[in-house]
C-alpha positions in Angstrom: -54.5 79.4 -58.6 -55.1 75.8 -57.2 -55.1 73.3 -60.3 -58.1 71.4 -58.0 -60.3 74.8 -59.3 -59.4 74.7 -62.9 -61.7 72.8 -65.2 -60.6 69.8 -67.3 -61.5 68.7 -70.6 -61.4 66.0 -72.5 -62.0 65.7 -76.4 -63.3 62.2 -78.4 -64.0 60.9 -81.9 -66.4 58.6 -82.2 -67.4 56.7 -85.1 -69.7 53.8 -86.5 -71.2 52.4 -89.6 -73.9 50.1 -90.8 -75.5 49.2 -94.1 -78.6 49.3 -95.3 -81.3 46.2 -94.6 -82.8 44.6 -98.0 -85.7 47.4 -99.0 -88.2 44.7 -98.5 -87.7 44.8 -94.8 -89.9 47.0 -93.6 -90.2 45.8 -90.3 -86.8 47.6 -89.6 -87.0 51.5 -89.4 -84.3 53.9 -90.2 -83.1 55.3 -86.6 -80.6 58.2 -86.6 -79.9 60.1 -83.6 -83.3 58.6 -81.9 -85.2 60.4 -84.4 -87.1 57.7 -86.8 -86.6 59.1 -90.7 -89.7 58.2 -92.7 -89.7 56.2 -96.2 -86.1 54.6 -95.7 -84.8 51.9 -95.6 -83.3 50.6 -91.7 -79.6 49.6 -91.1 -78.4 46.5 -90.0 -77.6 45.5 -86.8 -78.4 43.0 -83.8 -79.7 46.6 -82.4 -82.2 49.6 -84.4 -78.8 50.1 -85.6 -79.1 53.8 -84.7 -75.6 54.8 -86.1 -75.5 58.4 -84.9 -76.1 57.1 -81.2 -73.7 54.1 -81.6 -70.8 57.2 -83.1 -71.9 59.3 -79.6 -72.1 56.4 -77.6 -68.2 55.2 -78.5 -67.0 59.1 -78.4 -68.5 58.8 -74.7 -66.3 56.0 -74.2 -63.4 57.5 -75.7 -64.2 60.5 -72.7 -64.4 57.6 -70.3 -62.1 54.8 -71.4 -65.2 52.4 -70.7 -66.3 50.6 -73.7 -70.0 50.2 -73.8 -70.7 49.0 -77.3 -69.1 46.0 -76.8 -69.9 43.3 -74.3 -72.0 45.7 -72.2 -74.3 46.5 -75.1 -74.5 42.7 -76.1 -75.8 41.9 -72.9 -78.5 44.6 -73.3 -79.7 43.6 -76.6 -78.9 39.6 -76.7 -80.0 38.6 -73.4 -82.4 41.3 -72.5 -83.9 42.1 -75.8 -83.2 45.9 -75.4 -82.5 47.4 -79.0 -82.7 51.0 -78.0 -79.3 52.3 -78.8 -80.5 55.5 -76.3 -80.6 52.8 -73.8 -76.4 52.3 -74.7 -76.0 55.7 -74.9 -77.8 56.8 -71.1 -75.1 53.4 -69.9 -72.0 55.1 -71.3 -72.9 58.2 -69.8 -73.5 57.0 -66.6 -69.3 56.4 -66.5 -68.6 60.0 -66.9 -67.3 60.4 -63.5 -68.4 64.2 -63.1 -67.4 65.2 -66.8 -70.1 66.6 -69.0 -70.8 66.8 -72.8 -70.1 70.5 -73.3 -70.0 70.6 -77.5 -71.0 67.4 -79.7 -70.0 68.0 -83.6 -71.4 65.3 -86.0 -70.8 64.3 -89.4 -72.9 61.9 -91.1 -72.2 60.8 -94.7 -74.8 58.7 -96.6 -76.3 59.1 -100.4 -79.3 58.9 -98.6 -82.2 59.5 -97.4 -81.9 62.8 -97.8 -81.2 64.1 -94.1 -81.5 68.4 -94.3 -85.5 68.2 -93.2 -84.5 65.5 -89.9 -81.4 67.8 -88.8 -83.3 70.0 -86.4 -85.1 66.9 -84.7 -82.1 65.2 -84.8 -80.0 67.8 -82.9 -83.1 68.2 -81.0 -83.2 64.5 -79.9 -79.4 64.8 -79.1 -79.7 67.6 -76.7 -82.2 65.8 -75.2 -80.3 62.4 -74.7 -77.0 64.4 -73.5 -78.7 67.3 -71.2 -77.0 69.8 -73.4 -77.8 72.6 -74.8 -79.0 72.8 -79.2 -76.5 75.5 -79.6 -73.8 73.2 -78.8 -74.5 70.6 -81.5 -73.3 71.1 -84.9 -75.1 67.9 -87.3 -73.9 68.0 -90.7 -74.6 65.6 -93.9 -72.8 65.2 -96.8 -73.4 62.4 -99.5 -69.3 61.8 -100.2 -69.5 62.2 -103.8 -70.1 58.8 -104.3 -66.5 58.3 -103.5 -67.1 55.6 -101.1 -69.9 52.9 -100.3 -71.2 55.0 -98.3 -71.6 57.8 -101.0 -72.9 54.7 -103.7 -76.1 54.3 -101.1 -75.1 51.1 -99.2 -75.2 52.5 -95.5 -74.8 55.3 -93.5 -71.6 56.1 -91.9 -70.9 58.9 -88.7 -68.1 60.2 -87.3 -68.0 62.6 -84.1 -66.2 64.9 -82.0 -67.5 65.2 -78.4 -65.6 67.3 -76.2 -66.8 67.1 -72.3 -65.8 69.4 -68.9 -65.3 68.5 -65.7 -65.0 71.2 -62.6 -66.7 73.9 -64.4 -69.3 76.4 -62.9 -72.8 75.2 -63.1 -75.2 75.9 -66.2 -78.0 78.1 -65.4 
């Protein structure tokens, strides 16, 4: 067998965290995964602080080796207002130099909101953003016992596992 015909995969974690903004700034939404989560309170950051797509968006890079959520996404959202972290994301994947997400596992662990009614958009929203199928996205929440910050209700913290393929047969 040529090595040329055998596919190649690589594997990433991804991670990213934010904390809550004040609950009287409701001007800032609560993003996660692109889906907006009603009667929450946003995150911080210079972006919608979408902390799922920022996790995905440095697993991508991990894939890659490109690091988008650094000087590349503070050019999009300091000097040309963009504060879509979908737009980040659709720029990392643009480096993926013929891989392709194949499986995406997340883990998100906040006291709240309470996430179980948002998975299925969520995973939904994913697919969407990474041309891959629902099936292969596993979204899971867990509150962390209170163990940590996040667990107390500060913030919202993600990590991720996205495992991509290159040289494999097409989809149909």
């Amino acid at each position: 067998m040529n090595t040329k015909d055998v596919p190649e995969y690589r594997t990433a974690i991804g991670q990213d965290s934010h904390r809550f903004a004040a609950e009287s700034d409701t001007d800032r939404p609560l993003m996660l995964a692109g889906v907006r989560i009603p009667d929450a309170p946003g995150l911080l950051g210079n972006s919608d602080a979408d902390v799922v797509l920022h996790a995905v968006t440095n697993a991508v890079s991990g894939i890659t080796g490109v690091n988008i959520l650094g000087a590349v996404c503070d050019r999009l959202c300091l000097e040309e207002g963009i504060r879509d972290s979908a737009v980040y994301l659709a720029e990392a994947l643009r480096h993926m130099d013929g891989f392709r997400p194949v499986h995406l596992s997340v883990s998100v662990e906040a006291a709240r909101p309470r996430l179980a009614p948002h998975i299925d958009q969520m995973k939904t929203r994913l697919a969407e953003l990474l041309s891959l199928d629902v099936n292969r996205i596993g979204l899971t929440a867990t509150t962390g016992e209170g163990l940590t910050d996040f667990g107390r209700g500060l913030g919202i913290q993600v990590f991720c596992v996205l495992t991509a393929a290159r040289g494999l047969p097409a989809e149909d």
